[in-house]
N, C-alpha and C positions, 0 to 999 in steps of 0.2 A: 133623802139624805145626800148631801153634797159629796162630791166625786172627789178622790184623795188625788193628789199629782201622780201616781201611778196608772191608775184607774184613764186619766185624764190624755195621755202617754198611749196607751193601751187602744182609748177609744179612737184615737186620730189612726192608728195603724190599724184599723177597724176601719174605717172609714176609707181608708187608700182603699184597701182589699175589694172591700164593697164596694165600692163605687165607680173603680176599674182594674176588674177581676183580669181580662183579660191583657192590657199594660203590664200588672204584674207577672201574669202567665208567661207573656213575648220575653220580656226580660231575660227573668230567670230562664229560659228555654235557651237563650242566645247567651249566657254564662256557662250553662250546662256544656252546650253547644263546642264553646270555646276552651273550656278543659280537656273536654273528650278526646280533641286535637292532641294534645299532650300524652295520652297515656300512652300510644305506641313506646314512645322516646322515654319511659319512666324506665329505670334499670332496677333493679333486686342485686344490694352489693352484698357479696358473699363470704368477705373477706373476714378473719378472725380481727385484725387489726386497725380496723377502721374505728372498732366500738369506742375506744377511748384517743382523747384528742392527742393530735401530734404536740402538741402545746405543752402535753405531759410532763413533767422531767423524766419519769420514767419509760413512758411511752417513747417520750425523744431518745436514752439513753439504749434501748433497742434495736429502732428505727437506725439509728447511727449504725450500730453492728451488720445490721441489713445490708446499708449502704454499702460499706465497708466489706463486709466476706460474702454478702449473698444470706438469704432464708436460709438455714441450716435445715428445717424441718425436713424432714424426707420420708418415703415410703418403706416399711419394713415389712418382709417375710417372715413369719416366724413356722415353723416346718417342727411338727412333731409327730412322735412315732417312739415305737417302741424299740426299735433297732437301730442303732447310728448310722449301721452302714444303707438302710433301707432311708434315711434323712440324709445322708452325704451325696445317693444318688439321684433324690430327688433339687437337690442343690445345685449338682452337675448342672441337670436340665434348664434350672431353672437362672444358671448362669451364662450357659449355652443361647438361653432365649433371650433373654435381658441383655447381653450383648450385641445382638443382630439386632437390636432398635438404634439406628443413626446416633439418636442424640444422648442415648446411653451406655453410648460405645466409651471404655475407662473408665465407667463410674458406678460401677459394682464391685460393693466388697463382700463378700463369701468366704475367702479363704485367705490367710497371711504364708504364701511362701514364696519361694524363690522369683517366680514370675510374678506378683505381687510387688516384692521388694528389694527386684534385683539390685537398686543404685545404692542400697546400703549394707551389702553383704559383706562388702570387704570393708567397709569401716566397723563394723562390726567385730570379724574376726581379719585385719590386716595380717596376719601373721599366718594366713592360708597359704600364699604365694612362696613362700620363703619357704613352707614347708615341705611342698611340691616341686620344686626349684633346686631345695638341697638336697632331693632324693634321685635328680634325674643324672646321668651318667654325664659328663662334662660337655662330651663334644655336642650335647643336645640343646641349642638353644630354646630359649620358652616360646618367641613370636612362631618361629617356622610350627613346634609342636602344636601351638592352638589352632595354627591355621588349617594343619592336617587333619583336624578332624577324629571321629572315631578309629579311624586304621592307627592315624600312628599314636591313638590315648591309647591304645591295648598294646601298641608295638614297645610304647614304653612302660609299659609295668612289664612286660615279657623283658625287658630287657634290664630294669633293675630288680627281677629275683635271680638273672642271669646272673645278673653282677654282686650279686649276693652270693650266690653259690660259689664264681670264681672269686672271692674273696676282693673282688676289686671296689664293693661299698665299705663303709665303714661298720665295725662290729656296733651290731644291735643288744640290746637288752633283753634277754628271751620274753622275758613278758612284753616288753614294748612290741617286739617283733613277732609273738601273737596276737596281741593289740592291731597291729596292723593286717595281717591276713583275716582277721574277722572281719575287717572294713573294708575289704579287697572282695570277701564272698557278699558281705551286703550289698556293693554294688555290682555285682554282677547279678545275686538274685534278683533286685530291684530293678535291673537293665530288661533281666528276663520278664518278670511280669508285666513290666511296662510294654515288653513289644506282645505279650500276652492279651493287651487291652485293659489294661487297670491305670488310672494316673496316680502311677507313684512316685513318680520324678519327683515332684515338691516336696516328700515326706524324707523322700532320701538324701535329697539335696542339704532339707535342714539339720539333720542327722551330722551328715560331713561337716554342717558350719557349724557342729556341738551346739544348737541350740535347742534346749526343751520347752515341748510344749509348753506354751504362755495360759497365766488365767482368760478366760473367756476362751481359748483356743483348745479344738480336741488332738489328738495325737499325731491327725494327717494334715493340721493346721488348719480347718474349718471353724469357721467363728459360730459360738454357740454361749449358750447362757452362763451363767459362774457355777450353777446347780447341777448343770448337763445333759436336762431334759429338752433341752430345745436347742435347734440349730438357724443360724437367723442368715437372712440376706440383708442387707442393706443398701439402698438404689438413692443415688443422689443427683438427680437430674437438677438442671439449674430452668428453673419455671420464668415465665414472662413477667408475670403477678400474684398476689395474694389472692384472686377470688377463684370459687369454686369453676368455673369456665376455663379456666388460666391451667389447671391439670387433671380435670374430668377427661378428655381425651388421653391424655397419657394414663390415669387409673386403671382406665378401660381396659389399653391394651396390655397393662402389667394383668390384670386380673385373666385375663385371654391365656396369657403366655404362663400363666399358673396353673390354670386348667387342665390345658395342656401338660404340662410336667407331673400333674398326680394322676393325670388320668389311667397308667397302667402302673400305678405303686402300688405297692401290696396293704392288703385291708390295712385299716387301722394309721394309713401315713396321711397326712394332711399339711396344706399350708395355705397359713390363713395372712391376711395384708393388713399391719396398724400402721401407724404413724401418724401425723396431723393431719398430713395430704390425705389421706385414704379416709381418718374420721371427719375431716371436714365434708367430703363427698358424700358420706354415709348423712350425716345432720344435714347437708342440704338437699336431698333426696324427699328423706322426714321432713324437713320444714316445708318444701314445697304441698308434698301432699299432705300434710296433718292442715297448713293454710286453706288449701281447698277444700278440705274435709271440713272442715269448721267452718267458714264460709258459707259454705253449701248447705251445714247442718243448721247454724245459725239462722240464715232466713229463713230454711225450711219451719224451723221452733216458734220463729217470729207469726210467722202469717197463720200457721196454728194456733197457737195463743190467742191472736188478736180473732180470728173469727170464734174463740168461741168462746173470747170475753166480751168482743163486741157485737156478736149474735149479727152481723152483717159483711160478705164479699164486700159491699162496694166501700163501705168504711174503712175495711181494712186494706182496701186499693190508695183509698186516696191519703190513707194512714203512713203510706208506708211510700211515696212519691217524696214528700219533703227528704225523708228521708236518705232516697236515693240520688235525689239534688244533692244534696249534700254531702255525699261521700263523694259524688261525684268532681265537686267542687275542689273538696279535700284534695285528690291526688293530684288535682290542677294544681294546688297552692303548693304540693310536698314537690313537685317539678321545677316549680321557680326560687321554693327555697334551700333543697337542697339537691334536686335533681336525680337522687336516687331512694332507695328503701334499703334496709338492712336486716339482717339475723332478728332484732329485735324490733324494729320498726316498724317490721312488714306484716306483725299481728295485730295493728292497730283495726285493720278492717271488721274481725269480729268484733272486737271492744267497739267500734264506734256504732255498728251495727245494735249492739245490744243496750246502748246510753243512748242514742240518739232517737231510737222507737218511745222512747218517753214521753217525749215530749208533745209527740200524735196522739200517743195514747191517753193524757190529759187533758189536752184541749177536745179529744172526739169526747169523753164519757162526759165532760161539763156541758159540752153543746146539746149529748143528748140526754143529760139531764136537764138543759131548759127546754129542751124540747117537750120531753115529756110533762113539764108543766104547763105547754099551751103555749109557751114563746113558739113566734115564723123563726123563718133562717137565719135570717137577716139577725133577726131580735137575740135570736140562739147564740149565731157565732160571737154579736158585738158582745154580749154578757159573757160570753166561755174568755173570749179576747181580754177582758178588762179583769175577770178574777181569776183566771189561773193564769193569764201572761205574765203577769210580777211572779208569781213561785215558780211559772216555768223557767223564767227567766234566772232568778236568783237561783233555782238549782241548779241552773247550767253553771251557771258564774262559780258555785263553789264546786262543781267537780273537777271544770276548769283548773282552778285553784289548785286545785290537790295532784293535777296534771303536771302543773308547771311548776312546781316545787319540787322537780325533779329536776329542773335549770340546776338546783346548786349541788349535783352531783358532776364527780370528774371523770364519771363512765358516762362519755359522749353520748353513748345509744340510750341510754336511759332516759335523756338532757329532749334528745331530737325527737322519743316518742311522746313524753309529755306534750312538747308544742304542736307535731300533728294532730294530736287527739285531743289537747284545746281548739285547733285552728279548725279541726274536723267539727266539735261539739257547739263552739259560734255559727260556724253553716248552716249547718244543721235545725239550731235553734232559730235561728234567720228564715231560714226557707220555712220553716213552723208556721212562725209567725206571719208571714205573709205568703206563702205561696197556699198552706191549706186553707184560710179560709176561702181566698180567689179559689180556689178548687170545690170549695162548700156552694159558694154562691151561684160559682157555675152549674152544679151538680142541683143545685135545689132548682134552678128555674126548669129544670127537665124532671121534679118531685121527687125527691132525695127525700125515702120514710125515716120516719122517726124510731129508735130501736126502743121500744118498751118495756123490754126485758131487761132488769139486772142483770149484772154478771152473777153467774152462782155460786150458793153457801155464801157467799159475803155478808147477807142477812142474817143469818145464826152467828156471826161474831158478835152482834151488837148484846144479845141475852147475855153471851157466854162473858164477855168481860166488865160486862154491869153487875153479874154474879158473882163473880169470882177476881175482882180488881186485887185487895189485898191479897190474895194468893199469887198471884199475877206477880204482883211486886217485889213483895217478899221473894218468891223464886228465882227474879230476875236479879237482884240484886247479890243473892247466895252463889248463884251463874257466874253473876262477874266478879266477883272475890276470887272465885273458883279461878277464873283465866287470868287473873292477874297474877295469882300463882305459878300459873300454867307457864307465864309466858319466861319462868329462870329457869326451863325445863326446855326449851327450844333451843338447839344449836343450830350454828350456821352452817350450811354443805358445801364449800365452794366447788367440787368436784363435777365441775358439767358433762363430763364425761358421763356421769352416772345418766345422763338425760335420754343416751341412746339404750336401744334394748339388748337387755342382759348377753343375749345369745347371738349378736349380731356378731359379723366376722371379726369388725375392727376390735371391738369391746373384749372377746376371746382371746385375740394377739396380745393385747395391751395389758391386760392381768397379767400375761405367762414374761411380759417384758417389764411392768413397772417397777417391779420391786427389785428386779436385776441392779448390782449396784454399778456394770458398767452399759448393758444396752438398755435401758430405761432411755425411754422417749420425753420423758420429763427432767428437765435439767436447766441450770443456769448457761448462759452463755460468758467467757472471759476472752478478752482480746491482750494481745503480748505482743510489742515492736520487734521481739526479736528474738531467735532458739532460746540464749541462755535467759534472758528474763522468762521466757514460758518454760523451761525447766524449770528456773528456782519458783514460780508461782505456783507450779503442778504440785512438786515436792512441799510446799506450804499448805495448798489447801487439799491436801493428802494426807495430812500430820491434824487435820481439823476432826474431833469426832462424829458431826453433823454431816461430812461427808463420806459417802460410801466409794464413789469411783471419780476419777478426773482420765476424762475422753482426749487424749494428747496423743500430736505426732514425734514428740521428741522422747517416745516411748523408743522411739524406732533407730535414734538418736544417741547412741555412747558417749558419756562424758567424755571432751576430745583433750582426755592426758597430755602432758607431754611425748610418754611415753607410745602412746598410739597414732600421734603426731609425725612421732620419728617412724614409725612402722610403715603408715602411710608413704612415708616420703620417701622410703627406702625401696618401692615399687618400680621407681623409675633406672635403679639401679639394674633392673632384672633386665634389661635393653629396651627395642625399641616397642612401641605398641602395639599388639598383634594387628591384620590386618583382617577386623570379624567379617568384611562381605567374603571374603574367602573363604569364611569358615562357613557363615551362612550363603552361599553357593556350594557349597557340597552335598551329597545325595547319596551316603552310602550304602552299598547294594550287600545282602548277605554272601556275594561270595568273595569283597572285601574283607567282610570284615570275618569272615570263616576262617580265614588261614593264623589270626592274630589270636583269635580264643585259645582253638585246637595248640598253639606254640603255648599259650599262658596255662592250658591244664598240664600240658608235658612239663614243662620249667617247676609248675606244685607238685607232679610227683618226682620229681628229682630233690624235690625240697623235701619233700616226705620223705624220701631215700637217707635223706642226710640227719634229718631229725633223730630218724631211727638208728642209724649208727652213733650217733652222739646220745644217743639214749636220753631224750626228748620227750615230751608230748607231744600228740601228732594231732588231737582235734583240733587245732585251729585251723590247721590246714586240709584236713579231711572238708570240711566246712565249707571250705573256699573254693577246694576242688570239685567238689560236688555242686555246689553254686554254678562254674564254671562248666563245666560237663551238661549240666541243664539247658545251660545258655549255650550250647554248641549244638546241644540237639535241636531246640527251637530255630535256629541260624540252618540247619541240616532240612527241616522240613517247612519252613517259610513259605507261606501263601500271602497273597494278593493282600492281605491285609496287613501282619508282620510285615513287609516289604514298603507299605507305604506309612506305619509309623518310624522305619529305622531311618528313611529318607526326610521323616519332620523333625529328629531331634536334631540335626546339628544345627537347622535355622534358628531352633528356640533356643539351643545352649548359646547359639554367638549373639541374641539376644538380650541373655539374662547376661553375658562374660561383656561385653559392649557396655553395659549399663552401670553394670558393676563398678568397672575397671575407669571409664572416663569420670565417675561420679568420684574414687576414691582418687584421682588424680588431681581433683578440680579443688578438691577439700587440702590436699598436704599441697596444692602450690600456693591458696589464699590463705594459710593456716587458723580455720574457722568454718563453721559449720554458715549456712544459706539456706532461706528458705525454697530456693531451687534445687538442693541435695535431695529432696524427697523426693520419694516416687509417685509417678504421675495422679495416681489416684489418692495419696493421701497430701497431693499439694489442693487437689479438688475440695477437698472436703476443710483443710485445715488452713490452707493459705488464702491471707486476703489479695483482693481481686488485683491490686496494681503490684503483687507482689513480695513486699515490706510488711511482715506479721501476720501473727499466728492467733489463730482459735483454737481454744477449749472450752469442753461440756463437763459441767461441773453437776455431775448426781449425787443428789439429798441423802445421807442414809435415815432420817426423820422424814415421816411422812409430811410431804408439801402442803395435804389438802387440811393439816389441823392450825390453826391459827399459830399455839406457840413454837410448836416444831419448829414450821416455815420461818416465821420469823425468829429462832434462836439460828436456824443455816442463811437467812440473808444477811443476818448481822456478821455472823460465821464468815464468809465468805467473803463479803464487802469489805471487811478491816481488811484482807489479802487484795483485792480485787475491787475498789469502789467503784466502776465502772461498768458492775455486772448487770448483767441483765437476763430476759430470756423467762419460760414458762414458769419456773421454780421459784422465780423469783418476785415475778408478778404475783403469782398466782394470790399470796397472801397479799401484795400490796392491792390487788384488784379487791380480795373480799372483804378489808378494811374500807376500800374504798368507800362500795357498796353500802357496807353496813351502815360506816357512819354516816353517807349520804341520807338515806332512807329513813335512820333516823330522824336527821336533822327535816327532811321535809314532812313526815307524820303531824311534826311538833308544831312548821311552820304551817302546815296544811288545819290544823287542830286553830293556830292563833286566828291565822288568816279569815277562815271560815266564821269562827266564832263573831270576830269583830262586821264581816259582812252579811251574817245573817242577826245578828243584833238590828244594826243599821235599818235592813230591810223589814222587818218587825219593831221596828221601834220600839225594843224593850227588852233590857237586858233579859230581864226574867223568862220573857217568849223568845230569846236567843239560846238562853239554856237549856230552855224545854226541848227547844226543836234540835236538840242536839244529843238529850239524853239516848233516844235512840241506838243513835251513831258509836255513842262512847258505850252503850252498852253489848249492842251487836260485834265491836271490834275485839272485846273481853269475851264473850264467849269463841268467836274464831279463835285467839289463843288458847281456849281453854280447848275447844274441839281439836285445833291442831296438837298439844300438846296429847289429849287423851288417845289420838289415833298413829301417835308418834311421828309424826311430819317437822319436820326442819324446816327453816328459810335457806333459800339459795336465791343462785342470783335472776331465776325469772320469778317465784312467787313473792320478792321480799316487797315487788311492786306493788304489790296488796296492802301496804302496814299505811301510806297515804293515800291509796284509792277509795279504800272500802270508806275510808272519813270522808270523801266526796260525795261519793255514789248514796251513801248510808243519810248523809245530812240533807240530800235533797227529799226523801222518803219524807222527815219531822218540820223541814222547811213545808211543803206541802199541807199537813194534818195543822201545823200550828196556820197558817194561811187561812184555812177554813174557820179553825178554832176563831179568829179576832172575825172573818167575815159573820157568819153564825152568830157572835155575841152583838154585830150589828143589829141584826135583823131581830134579836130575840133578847130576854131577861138575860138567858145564859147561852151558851154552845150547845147546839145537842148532839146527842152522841151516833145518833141518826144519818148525820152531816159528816160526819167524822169517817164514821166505818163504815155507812154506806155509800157515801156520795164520794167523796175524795180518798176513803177509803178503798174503793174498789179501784181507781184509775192508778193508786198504788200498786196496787195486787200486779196488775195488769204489766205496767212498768217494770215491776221489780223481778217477776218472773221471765217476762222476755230479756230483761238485763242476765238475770239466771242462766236461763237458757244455752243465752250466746254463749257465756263464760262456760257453761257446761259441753258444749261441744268442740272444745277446745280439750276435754280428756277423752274424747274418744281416737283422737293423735296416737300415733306410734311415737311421736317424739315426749321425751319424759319432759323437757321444761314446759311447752305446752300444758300438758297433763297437771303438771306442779301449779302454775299458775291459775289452770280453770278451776282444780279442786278447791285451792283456798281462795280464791275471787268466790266461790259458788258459795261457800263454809261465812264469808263474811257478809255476803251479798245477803242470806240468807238468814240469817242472824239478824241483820239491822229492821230487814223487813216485818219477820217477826216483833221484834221490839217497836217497830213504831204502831203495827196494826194489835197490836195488848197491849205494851206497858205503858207506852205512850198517855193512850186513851183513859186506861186503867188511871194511871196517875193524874191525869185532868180530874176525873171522877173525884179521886179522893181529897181534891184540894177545892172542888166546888168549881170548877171553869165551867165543866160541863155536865149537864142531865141526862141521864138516862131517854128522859120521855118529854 
């Protein structure tokens, strides 16, 4: 029988092989050779943002934001516990520690008060000054009083209830004038405990500036959740880069300094680190090790398989050499085309490891099947070379195929793993074809045995589906009906979050914060040239019902009235500007400030004296004197430690009164707010880099991760903002992406294939056959995923055009035999089928198996996600080509049983 132009193709690469085994060997040795070179220099990018190209509009509208304020993403504490004050102290610590790191020195937010947000206290309340000012006895001016310090702040309250008593202030309102002596003992009691060792400064301070705790804020001004079970840190380090490398050393040491801080908290206090920095390190942890685990498992499952499908070591030595050519080859080619690997990229190794043992394992079971009829080596290989190199071939071509149908999606990583795992799957199939048999040839002239033995049970399919074909069919068909239904029952997860384990630290933070409607780590990003455009923007998409919170510094920020305008400006009237190093160079000692108290408890009981002759209420002052009295005893008994907190407050007060006081001067002389009014830590986090505009974080009150949600708050938001960007906002634009990608390549993987395995069968009709399989195998995965309730997300949706590659080379194959077979005979037999080419399926489809199965024994969930449903469809198709396939030849007369 004359030799078809495949056959013809085949024999000549048969012929190289043979007839210089070793030429071919040097070669490839010296390719090998020359990748090898390369892999030191291959990097693993770790970056979240690499995945989709900058090219994006959306991607680009991002990236822009980046450019412009910096990665907002940051590391977050989240501290719970059952007692506030047992989470406030572990806060202290844990801001105590996170400040003593150099490069996070300012950029800890834990708590909103006075030292926090000294430069906006008096625009705030301007009408402080005036009121402390109209109280003071005339000849006192304001500069010399600040610069005195605590002697003469006590010498003049002693001196205006003096002046109260000698009627030389002005008459008070009795209640107003209780009003005031209760806020005369508050801050004495609060003076007291503070040199006690409590930090109440901040709580008392805000008190005086009448402001009440804020939402998200607890009573002493510690940032905590809206619900008030949790109390958060937020750490905003400014990172080098997006990859895992770039803040794994700083995760580190926040995770150190955490430790630290709970290690002596009472049972039950914890604090655990989310944010994206902290979950990216956690996922590249997992992806590192679940890659080697899988790796590791995969060859291990391979070289098992193949010895005890090919009942021989050294077959399975030299089965398994193309192979590692081949990979090897690969990460040479992924160096010079893209130079690195990624999140998704970098699991191409199992996958190629598990598609590319095919290839061996078909050409070894054909070799030694002619072997076993009495063909030499020689005779063996050119016969294995010339009928299974066209099907090895075409099924490479259409997994291929089904690879690169991933080009027309706009999730870059998706785009880039297709073409390594084509470029990997040509190698591969290349070194097949010519480096095993030069491996055969070599190996027979030193008598390379023939394996006599079938693979087992392969022979009891052949009864079982002669027997039972129509049953066979019928079920298959009720199967796929079955998953075609299945598949309106699949929703999409975008949520890859879910990928890390339940119980991990970050994943525990991250629940107790997502749904928070202002510290949610999930949020849009909006950028504003300036205060009032990011006021009136805040106030807009505030008024939106899609949104729960908007993260703005012009919270901190009082609409600058007229009327507050003039307040401000009226500062300058009060004379010249204190002069704060004077204040901060002072060091008052308790027996300073001892003679000031003891005069302001005498002046309250002479007020008391006077109450009671006027016939009065006297608790306000009882109150204040008692306050005061306390505070004279702690001044009376003063140790080494009271003595060196009373000597730190006047630094920190001419700190916070500095800040204050030039920030409200700077405001009424430009009359206008600047994004330099803000205090130092929320211009870190809110101000862009060259100064000019403002960032806000705009949280969803719709959950992000459901398709309409998401997209009813990007539309939400966008009409306010079309500029926005940021996780919230991707989030649905990425799993649109996805979906519709993946789609579209199924469809185009499904045409593509059809039309290329047509071609290589020469007949339509043998193009269909070899494909029912595939279309059958892909409807039960639906059906199976559907019945065990499995979602697509974005690593397993990779399955919906692989499983059509993988699955079509299976019936590409069995149909390959079917027309060789009707060569040689009346009809096909079914002999040839299921046990000849049949079993080098088995072989194939279960090492394919394999691999993808050791990809769920990952701690990482998208791993997991992907090897279960690659294993669910891989599995399925197999089945289908080794019964129904055959079965349906049966029934339509291709092929005999006998």
């Amino acid at each position: 029988m004359p030799e078809s132009l495949p056959q013809r193709i085949f024999s000549r690469i048969a012929h190289v092989s043979l007839s210089r085994p070793w030429l071919v060997l040097s070669v490839a040795g010296l390719l090998v050779a020359a990748s090898a070179v390369t892999l030191p220099q291959l990097r693993v990018s770790t970056s979240r943002y690499g995945l989709v190209s900058d090219d994006n509009p959306d991607q680009a509208r991002m990236l822009r934001f980046f450019e412009r304020f910096g990665n907002p993403d940051a590391p977050v504490v989240v501290v719970s516990g059952e007692r506030p004050e047992d989470r406030r102290a572990v806060v202290d610590r844990l801001i105590a520690g996170f400040e003593a790191v150099p490069e996070l020195r300012g950029r800890v937010l834990a708590r909103v008060g006075p030292s926090e947000v000294a430069e906006v206290l008096l625009l705030q309340r301007p009408d402080l000054l005036s009121q402390v000012t109209g109280n003071l006895p005339p000849d006192v001016a304001l500069a010399p009083l600040v610069e005195g310090g605590l002697p003469a702040w006590f010498g003049a309250i002693e001196g205006q209830l003096q002046a109260g008593l000698d009627g030389e202030a002005a008459p008070q309102d009795p209640a107003r004038a209780a009003e005031g002596l209760k806020q005369l003992g508050g801050m004495a009691s609060t003076f007291d405990r503070y040199l006690a060792g409590e930090d109440l400064m901040r709580a008392a301070m805000q008190a005086q500036a009448g402001e009440a705790p804020a939402r998200g804020r607890d009573e002493a001004g510690y940032i905590q959740t809206v619900d008030g079970k949790y109390h958060v840190v937020s750490v905003f380090p400014e990172f080098s880069g997006n990859e895992v490398s770039d803040f794994a050393p700083l995760m580190a040491k926040l995770r150190e300094i955490r430790d630290e801080a709970v290690a002596n908290a009472p049972a039950g206090v914890s604090a655990d680190i989310t944010g994206l920095p902290a979950l990216a390190s956690e996922e590249q942890q997992l992806v590192s090790r679940g890659l080697f685990q899988s790796s590791l498992w995969s060859g291990l499952a391979i070289l098992v398989l193949c010895l005890v499908m090919l009942r021989s070591l050294r077959q399975t030595v030299l089965s398994l050499v193309p192979l590692l050519a081949g990979l090897a080859l690969t990460l040479g080619a992924v160096y010079w085309i893209y130079g690195y690997l990624n999140l998704i990229t970098s699991s191409f190794v199992s996958t190629l490891l598990g598609l590319g043992i095919d290839f061996g394992v078909h050409m070894m079971h054909r070799f030694n099947e002619q072997r076993r009829a009495g063909s030499s080596v020689a005779a063996a290989i050119r016969e294995a070379l010339m009928h299974t190199g066209p099907a090895i071939l075409v099924g490479a071509l259409v997994t291929v195929l089904a690879f690169l149908t991933t080009l027309g999606s706009d999730f870059t990583a998706y785009a880039e793993l297709g073409v390594i795992t084509a470029v990997g799957l040509l190698f591969v199939v290349l070194a097949t074809l010519f480096i095993l048999p030069s491996l055969l040839i070599v190996a027979g002239k030193t008598g390379i045995a023939a394996v006599k033995k079938e693979p087992p049970m392969v022979h009891r399919l052949v009864g079982f589906v002669s027997r039972a074909r129509v049953f066979i069919v019928v079920l298959a068909v009720l199967a796929a009906v079955g998953g075609g239904w299945g598949l309106s029952r699949i929703a999409f997860n975008g949520r890859y979050f879910d990928f890390l384990p339940r119980g991990s630290e970050g994943v525990r933070a991250l629940e107790a914060l997502e749904g928070d409607p202002l510290m949610s780590p999930v949020y849009a990003n909006v950028a504003a040239d300036d205060i009032e455009s990011a006021r009136a923007e805040a106030e807009a998409l505030r008024a939106l019902p899609e949104v729960a919170g908007v993260q703005t510094a012009t919270d901190l920020l009082p609409p600058l009235e007229p009327q507050r305008l003039a307040q401000l400006r009226a500062i300058d009237k009060l004379g010249p500007l204190p002069d704060f190093a004077k204040l901060a160079a002072r060091k008052t000692t308790p027996e300073e400030l001892l003679p000031k108290v003891k005069a302001i408890v005498d002046a309250l009981d002479e007020v008391r004296f006077a109450l009671q002759q006027g016939g009065q209420p006297t608790e306000a002052v009882d109150q204040a004197q008692a306050s005061f009295r306390a505070l004279r005893e702690r001044l009376e008994k003063a140790g080494p430690a009271e003595r060196e907190r009373l000597a730190a407050a006047e630094p920190q007060v001419a700190d916070l009164l500095r800040r204050a006081w030039t920030t409200a001067k700077n405001v009424a002389d430009r009359g206008s707010y600047a994004p330099s009014d803000l205090p130092q830590l929320f211009r870190t986090r809110f101000v862009a880099r060259d100064g000019n505009g403002l960032a806000m974080f705009v949280v969803p009150a719709v959950s992000p991760w459901d398709s309409q949600s998401a997209e009813a708050f990007r539309q939400a938001v966008t009409t306010v903002a079309p500029d926005a960007s940021g996780l919230a906002i991707n989030i649905e634009l990425h799993s649109s992406m996805i979906v519709a990608g993946f789609r579209r390549a199924a469809l185009w993987a499904a045409l593509l294939i059809l039309v290329v395995v047509t071609l290589d069968l020469r007949s339509l009709r043998d193009g269909l056959l070899a494909l029912i399989p595939t279309v059958l195998g892909w409807l039960w995965m639906l059906g199976l995923m559907a019945a065990v309730g499995r979602t697509f997300d974005v690593a397993n949706i990779v399955s919906l055009p692989l499983v059509i590659g993988i699955g079509t080379a299976f019936g590409v194959h069995l149909m390959h035999r079917c027309q060789e077979s009707e060569q040689h005979n009346s009809h096909a037999r079914l002999d040839d089928l299921v046990r000849g080419t049949g079993s080098a399926v088995v072989l194939s489809a279960l090492t394919t198996i394999a691999s993808f199965a050791s990809l769920t024994l990952s701690d990482y969930g998208g791993m997991k996600s992907f090897g279960s449903v690659m294993v669910m469809g891989i599995s399925s198709c197999l089945i289908a080509s080794l019964l129904v396939l055959p079965a349906l030849l049966l029934m339509l007369g291709r092929v005999r049983g006998h």
